[in-house]
C-alpha positions in Angstrom: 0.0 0.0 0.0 1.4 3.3 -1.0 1.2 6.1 1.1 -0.1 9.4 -0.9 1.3 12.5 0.2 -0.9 15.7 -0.6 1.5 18.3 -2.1 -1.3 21.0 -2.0 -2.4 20.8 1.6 1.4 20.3 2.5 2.2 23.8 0.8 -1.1 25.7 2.5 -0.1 24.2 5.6 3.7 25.8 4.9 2.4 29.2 3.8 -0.1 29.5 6.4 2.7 29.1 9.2 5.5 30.9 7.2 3.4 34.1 7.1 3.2 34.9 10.9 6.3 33.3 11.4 8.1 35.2 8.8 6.7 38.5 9.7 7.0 38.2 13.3 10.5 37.8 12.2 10.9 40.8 10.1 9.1 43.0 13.2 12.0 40.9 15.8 14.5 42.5 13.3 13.4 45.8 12.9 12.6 46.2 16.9 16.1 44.4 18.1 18.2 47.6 18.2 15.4 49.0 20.0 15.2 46.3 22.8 15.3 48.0 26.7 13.4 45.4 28.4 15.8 44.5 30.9 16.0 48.3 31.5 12.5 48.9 32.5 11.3 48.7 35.8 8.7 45.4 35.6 5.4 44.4 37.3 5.5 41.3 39.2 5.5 38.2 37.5 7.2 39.4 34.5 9.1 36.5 32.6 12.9 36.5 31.5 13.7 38.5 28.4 14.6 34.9 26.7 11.1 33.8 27.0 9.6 36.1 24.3 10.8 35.1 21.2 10.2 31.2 22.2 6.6 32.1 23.1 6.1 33.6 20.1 8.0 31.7 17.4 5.1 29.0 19.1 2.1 31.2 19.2 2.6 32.2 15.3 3.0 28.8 14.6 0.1 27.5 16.4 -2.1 30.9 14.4 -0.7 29.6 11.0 -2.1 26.1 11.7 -4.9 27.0 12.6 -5.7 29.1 9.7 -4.5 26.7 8.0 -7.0 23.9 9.1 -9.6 26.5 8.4 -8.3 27.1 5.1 -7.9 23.1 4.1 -11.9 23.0 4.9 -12.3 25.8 2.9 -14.2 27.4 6.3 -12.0 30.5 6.1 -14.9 33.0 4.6 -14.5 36.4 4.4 -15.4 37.3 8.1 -12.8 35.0 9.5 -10.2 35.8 6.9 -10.4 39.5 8.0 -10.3 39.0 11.8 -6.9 37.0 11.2 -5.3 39.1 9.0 -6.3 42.7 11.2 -5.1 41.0 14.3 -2.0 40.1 12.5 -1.4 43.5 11.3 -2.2 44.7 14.7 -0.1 42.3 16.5 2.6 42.8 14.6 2.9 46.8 15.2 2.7 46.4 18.7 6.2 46.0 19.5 7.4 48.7 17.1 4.7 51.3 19.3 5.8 49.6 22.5 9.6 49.1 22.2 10.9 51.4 19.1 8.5 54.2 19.3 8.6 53.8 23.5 4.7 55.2 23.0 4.0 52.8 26.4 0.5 53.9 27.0 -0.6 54.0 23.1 0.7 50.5 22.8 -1.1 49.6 25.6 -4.4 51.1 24.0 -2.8 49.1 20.9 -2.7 45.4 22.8 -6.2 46.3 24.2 -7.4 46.4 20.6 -5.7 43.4 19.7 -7.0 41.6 22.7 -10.7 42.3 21.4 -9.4 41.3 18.3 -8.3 37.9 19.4 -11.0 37.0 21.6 -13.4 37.8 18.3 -10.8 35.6 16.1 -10.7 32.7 18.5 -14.8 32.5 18.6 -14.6 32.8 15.0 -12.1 30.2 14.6 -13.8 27.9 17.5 -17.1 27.9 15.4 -15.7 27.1 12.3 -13.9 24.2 13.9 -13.0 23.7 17.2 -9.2 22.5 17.4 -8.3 25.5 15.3 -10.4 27.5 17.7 -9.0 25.9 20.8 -5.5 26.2 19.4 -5.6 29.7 19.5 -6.5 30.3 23.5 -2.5 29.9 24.6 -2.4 33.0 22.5 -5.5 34.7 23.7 -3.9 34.2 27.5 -0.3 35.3 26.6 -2.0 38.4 24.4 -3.8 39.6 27.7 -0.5 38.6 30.1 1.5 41.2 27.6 -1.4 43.5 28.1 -0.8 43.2 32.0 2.6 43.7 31.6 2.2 46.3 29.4 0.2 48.7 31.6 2.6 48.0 34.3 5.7 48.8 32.5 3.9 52.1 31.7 2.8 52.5 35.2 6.1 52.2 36.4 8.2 54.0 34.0 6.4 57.1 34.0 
């Protein structure tokens, strides 16, 4: 018996996790001159510089899957397609407000848009289908944890 491997849904499956992965790694570039996390004063609970491009390289992965499955079911409609690709766009421009801009309290108005924007992307996924929906709640947690962090960091940085 000969196993058939599906070219097409191997290469949507690529792209789909390639595209945040890839931008995210673009925005790491452009920000990394711009870095002064271990400068700022931090809220409790705030994790090791380290951490945050390991949580992320994971959380774009786990978006590009899921928008994959969506995509390979042909369930990615117009609504869902747009709540993806805003919160992308919004995600992505976060850290270049937050840490090359240093606008603290308009990125932390940013990353409360983009928490909507998540929450209203992982219902949209969920009901569509519910792995890719559930895949995306590590993200909706860590999205509201930066938000916390966030507000802190402006808090106490003046």
């Amino acid at each position: 018996m000969a196993i058939q491997i599906n070219w097409e849904k191997i290469k949507l499956y690529v792209i789909s996790i390639a595209v945040p992965l890839g931008l995210g790694a673009v925005v790491g570039f452009i920000i990394s001159g711009a870095m002064d996390y271990e400068t700022l004063k931090q809220p409790p609970l705030s994790p090791p510089s380290f951490l945050f491009p390991i949580v992320w390289t994971i959380l774009y992965a786990l978006m590009g899957i899921s928008f994959g499955m969506l995509k390979d079911k042909n369930s990615a409609d117009t609504n869902v397609s747009w709540v993806y690709y805003v919160q992308l766009f919004v995600n992505l421009l976060w850290p270049i407000i937050f840490f090359s801009l240093k606008w603290r309290l308009l990125a932390f108005i940013w990353i409360v848009v983009l928490d909507i924007l998540v929450a209203v992307m992982t219902v949209r996924f969920y009901r569509k289908d519910s792995t890719a929906g559930l895949l995306q709640i590590p993200y909706l947690i860590w999205v509201l944890f930066a938000s916390y962090l966030n507000l802190g960091v402006y808090l106490l940085n003046g």
